[in-house]
C-alpha positions as CSV (number, residue, x, y, z in Angstrom):
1,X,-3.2,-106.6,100.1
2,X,-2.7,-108.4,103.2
3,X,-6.1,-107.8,105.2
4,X,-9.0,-110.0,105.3
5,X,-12.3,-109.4,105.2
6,X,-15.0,-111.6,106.5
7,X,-18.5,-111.7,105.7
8,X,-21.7,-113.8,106.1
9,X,-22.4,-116.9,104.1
10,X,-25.9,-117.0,102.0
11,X,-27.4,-119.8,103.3
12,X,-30.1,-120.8,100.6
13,X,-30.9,-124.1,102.6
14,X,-32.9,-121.7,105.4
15,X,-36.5,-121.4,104.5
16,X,-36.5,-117.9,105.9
17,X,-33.7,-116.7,103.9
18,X,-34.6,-118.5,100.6
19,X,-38.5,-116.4,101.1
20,X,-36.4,-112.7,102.2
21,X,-33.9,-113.4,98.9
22,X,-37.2,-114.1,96.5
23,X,-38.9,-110.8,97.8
24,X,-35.6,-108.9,97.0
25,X,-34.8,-110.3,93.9
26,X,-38.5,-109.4,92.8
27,X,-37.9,-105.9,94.3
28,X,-34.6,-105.8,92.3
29,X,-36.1,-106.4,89.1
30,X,-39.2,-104.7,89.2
31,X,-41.8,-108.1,89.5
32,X,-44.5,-108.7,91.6
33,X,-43.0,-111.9,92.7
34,X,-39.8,-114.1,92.0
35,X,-40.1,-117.9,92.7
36,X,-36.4,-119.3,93.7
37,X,-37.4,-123.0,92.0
38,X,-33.9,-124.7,92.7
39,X,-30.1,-123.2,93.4
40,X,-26.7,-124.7,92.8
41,X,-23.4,-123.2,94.4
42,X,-21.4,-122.7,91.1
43,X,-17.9,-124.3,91.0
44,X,-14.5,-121.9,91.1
45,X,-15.1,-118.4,93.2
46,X,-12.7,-119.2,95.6
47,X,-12.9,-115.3,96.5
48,X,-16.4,-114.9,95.9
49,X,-19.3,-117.0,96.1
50,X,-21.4,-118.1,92.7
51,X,-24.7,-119.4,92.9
52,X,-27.0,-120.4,89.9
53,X,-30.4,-119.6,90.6
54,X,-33.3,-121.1,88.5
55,X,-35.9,-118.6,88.9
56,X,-40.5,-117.8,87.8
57,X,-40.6,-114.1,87.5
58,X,-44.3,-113.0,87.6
59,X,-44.8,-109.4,86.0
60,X,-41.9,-106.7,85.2
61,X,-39.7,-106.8,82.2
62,X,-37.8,-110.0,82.6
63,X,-41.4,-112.1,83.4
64,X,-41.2,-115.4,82.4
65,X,-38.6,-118.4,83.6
66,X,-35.2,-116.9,84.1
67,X,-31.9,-118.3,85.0
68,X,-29.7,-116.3,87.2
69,X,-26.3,-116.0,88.6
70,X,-26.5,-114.7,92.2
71,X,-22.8,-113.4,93.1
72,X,-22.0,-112.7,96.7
73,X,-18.8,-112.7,99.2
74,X,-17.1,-115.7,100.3
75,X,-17.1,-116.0,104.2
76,X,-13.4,-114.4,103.9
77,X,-12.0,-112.9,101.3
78,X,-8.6,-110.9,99.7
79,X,-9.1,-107.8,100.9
80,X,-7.9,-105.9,97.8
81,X,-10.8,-107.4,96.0
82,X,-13.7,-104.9,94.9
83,X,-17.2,-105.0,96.6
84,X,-20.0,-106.1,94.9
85,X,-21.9,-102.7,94.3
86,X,-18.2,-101.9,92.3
87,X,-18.1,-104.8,91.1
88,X,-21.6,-104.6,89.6
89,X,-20.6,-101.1,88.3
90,X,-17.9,-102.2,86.4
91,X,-19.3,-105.4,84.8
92,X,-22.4,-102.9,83.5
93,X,-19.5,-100.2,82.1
94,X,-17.6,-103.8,80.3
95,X,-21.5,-104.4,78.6
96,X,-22.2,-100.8,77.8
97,X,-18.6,-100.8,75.8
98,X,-19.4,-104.2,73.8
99,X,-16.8,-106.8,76.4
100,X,-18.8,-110.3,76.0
101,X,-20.2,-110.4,80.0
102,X,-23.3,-111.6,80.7
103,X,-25.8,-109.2,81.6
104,X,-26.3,-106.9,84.6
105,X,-29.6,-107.1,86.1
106,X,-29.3,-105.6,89.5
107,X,-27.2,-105.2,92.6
108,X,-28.6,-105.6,96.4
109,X,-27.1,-103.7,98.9
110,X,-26.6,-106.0,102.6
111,X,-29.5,-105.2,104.8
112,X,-28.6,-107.1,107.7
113,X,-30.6,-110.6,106.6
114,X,-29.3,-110.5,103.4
115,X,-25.4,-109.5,102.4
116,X,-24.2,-107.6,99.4
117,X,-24.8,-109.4,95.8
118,X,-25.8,-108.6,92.3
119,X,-27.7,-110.9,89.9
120,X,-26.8,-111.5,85.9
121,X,-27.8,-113.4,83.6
122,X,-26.2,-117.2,83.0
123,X,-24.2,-117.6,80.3
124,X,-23.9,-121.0,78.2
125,X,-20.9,-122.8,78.2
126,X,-17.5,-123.5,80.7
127,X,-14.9,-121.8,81.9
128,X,-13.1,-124.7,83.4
129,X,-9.3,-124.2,82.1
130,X,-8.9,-128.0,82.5
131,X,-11.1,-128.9,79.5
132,X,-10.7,-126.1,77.5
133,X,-7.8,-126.8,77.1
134,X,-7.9,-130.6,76.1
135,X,-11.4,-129.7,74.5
136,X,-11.6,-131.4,70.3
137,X,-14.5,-129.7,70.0
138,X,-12.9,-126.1,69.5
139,X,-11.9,-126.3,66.2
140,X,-10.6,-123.4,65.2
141,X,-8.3,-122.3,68.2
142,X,-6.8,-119.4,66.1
143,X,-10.1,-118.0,65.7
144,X,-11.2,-118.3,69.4
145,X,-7.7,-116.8,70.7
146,X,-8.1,-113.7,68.2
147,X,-11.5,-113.4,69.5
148,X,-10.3,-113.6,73.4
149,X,-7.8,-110.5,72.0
150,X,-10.5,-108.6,70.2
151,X,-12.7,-108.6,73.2
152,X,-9.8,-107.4,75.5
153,X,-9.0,-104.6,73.3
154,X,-12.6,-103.4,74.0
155,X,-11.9,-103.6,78.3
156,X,-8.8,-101.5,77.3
157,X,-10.5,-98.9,75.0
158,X,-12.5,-97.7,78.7
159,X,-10.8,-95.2,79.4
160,X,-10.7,-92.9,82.2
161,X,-12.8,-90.2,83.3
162,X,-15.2,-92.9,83.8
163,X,-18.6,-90.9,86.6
164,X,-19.9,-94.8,87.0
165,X,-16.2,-96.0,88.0
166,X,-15.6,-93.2,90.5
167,X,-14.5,-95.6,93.2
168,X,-11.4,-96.8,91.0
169,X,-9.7,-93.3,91.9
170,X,-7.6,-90.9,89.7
171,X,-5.4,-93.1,87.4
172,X,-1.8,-93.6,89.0
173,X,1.1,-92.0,86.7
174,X,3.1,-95.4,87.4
175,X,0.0,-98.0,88.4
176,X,2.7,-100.9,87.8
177,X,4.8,-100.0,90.3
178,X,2.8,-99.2,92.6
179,X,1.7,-103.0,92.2
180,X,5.1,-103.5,92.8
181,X,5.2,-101.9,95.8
182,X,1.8,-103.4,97.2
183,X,3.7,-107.0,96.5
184,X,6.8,-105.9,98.3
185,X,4.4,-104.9,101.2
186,X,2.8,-108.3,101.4
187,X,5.7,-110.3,100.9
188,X,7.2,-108.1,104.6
189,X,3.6,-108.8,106.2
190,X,4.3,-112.6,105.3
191,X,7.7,-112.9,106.6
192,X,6.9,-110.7,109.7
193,X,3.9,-113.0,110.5
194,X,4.7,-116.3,109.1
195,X,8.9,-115.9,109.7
196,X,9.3,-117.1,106.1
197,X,11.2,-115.2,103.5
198,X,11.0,-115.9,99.8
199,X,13.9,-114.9,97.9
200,X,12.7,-116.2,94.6
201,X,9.7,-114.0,94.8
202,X,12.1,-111.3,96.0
203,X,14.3,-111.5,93.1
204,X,11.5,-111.5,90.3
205,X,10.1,-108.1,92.7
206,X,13.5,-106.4,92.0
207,X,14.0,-107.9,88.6
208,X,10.7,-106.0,87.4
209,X,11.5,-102.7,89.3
210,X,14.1,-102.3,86.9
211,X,12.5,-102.9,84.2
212,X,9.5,-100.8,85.1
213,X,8.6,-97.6,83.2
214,X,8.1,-94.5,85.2
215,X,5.1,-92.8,83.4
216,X,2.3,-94.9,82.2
217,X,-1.2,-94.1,80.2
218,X,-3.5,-95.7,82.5
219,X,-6.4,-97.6,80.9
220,X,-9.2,-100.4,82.6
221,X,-7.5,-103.6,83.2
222,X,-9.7,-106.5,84.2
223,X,-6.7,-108.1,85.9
224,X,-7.7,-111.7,85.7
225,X,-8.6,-112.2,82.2
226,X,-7.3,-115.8,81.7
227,X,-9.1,-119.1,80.9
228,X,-11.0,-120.4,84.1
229,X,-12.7,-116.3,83.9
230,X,-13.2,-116.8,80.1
231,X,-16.8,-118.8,79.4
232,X,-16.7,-120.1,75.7
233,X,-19.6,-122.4,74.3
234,X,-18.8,-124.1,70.9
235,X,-15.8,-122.4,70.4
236,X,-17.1,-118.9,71.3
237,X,-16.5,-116.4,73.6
238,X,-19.8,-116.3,75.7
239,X,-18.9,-114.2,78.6
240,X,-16.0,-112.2,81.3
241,X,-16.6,-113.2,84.2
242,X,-15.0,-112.1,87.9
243,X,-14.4,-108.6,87.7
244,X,-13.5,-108.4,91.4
245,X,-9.8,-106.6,90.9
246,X,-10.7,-104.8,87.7
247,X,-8.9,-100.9,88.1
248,X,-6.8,-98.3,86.0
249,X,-3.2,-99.9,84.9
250,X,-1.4,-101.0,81.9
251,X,-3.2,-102.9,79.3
252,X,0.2,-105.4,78.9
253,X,-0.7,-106.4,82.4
254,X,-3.6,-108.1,81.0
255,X,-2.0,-109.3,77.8
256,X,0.8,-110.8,80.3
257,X,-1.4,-112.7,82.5
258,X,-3.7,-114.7,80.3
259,X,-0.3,-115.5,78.2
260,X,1.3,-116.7,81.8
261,X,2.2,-120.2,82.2
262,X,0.6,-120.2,85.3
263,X,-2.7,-119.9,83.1
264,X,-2.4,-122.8,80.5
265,X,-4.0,-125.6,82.2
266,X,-3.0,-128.6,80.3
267,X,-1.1,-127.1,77.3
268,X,1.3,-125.0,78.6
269,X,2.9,-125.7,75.4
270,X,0.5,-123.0,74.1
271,X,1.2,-119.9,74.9
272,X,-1.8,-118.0,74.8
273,X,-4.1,-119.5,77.9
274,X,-3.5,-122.9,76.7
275,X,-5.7,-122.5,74.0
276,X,-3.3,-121.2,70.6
277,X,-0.7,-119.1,70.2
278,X,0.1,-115.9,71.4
279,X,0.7,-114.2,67.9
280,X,-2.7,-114.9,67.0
281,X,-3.9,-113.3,70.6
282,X,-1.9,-110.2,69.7
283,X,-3.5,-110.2,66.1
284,X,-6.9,-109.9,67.5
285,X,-5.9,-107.6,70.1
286,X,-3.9,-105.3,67.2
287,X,-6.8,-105.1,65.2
288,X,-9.1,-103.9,67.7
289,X,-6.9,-101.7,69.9
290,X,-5.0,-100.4,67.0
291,X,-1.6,-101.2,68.6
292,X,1.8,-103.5,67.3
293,X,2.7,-105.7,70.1
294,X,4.5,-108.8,69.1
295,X,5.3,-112.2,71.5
296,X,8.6,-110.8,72.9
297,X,7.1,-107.8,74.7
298,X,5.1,-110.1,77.0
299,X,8.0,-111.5,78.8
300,X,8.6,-108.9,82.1
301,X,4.9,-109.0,81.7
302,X,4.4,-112.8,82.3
303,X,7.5,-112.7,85.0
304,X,5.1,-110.1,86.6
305,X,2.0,-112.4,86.1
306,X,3.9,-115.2,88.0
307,X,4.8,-113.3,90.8
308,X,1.3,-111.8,91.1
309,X,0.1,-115.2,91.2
310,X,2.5,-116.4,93.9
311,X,1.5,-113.3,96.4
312,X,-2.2,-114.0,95.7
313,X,-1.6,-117.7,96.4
314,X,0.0,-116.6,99.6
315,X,-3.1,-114.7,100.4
316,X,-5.0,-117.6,100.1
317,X,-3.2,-119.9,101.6
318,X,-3.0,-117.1,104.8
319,X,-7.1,-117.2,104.6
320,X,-6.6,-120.7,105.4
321,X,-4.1,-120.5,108.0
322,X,-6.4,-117.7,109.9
323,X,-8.8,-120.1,110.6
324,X,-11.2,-118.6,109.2
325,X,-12.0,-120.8,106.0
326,X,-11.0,-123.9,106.6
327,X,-10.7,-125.1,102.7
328,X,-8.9,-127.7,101.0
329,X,-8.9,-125.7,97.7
330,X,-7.4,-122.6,99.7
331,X,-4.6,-124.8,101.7
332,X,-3.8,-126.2,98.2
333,X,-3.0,-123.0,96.4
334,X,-0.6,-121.8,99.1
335,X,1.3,-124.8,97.9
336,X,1.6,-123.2,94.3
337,X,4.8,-121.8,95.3
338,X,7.4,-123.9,93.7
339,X,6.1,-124.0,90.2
340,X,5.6,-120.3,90.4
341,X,9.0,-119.5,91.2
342,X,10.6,-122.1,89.1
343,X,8.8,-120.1,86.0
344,X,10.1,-116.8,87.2
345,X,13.6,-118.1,87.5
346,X,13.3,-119.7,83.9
347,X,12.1,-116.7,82.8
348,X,14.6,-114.5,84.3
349,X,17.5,-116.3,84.5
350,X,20.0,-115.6,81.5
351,X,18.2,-112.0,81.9
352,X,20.0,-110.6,85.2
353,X,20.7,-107.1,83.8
């Protein structure tokens, strides 16, 4: 988890790149030609970079005025995050099994001008956690919560053997601790580089190692299914997005983090992603996946949502530091740290068994 990877920016402002893009996109899809008629760099993708093409496709299937999302690396990025061909792979494996993404159209492999992307469709609505969460116009939050539970059943009903998801690997026998042990390896790589220790972090690693089962039934985890990942348009789920560190593991890891309070945006009063509550979550999950969870088997599950947040925010704020992507948005993350480990504590703390 500590590396980081670096990789060309896709520069749409450079006549030459914008004409090499159009004839690959065309190529990708099967038209004779693909007019690029504007582009917007999408907001979020800290890892990965967005961009909303508005695109004239001239023969092939999808002729006719089209609007895009072009997905490519960020100059750095985590390196434990998947590469686009994967990436690609799994969001067409999510559609095939009835998950709400948008769809798959292509992937393009780097070719020295051009770096690794895939294209899908746009899908209506926001993602942005800040207004979903304050948002009047949802009315019937129970309905949309259910809905965000239904729809991750169906992520967690791909199962392994999967041929198109090959590159995951064979399924660990203990996927969460090996987590666990990929955190306690990042959190030495941070004190051995930065000389900064973080016993708050520490604690929460040993307080879930304890409480970790030994044998789990692997299943595909998206592992950042949350609001700000979630598109909804008039209440609806519209799509799942950001499938960059999807991989076999246990389906409460998922249930945990969109149920973090790291995750709830304005509302944290609200359980499940700052939208409604998590019994109703778990009701359209239930349904679906044909389990029993209730509300009080979340909890090591959210203390391990809040310390996989604070090592990712480490990561980001160590993309910063390495001078290689001087952002404001990355140097502000690294300072997540408090609130993180104030939540573990509060979580934790009349727990210490």
């Amino acid at each position: 988890m500590s590396g980081l990877a670096a990789s060309p920016a896709l520069n749409l402002d450079d006549a030459a790149v914008r004409e090499r893009l159009a004839v690959a996109l065309a190529n990708g899809c099967g038209a004779d030609t693909v007019a690029i008629g504007g582009w917007t760099k999408l907001s979020g993708g800290a890892i990965q970079q967005n961009l909303s093409l508005d695109v004239r496709v001239s023969g092939g299937a999808l002729a006719g005025s089209q609007r895009w999302v072009l997905r490519t690396d960020a100059p750095s990025k985590v390196a434990a995050s998947r590469s686009r061909a994967e990436e690609f792979a799994l969001l067409t494996v999510a559609s095939a099994a009835g998950v709400v993404t948008p769809q798959p159209l292509f992937h393009h492999a780097a070719d020295g001008v051009l770096p690794d992307y895939f294209v899908m469709t746009r899908a209506k609505g926001t993602a942005a956690g800040h207004r979903l969460t304050r948002d009047d116009a949802i009315g019937d939050r129970a309905a949309l919560v259910r809905e965000l539970g239904a729809n991750l059943a169906r992520i967690h009903a791909i199962r392994p053997p999967q041929p198109a998801l090959d590159f995951l690997g064979a399924p660990s026998s203990s996927p969460t601790l090996d987590a666990l042990a990929g955190y306690r390896a990042y959190l030495d790589h941070w004190r051995n580089t930065f000389g900064d220790a973080h016993p708050v972090l520490e604690w929460g690693l040993a307080w879930l190692v304890r409480r970790t089962p030994n044998r789990e039934n692997a299943v595909l985890v998206h592992r950042d299914y949350r609001v700000g990942n979630l598109m909804v348009d008039q209440g609806r789920l519209t799509a799942t997005l950001d499938w960059e560190f999807a991989g076999w593991g246990n389906p409460m890891e998922d249930l945990g983090w969109l149920c973090a309070r790291c995750w709830r945006f304005a509302r944290p009063d609200r359980v499940a992603g700052g939208l409604g509550d998590a019994g109703d979550f778990l009701d359209g999950y239930n349904a679906v996946a044909g389990t029993h969870y209730a509300e009080p088997e979340l909890l090591p599950w959210q203390v391990l949502a809040q310390l996989r947040w604070a090592v990712i925010a480490l990561q980001q704020a160590e993309r910063f530091l390495s001078g290689r992507e001087r952002s404001i948005e990355l140097a502000l993350t690294g300072r997540l740290l408090p609130e993180l480990e104030l939540e573990i504590l509060a979580l934790t703390g009349d727990r210490l068994g």
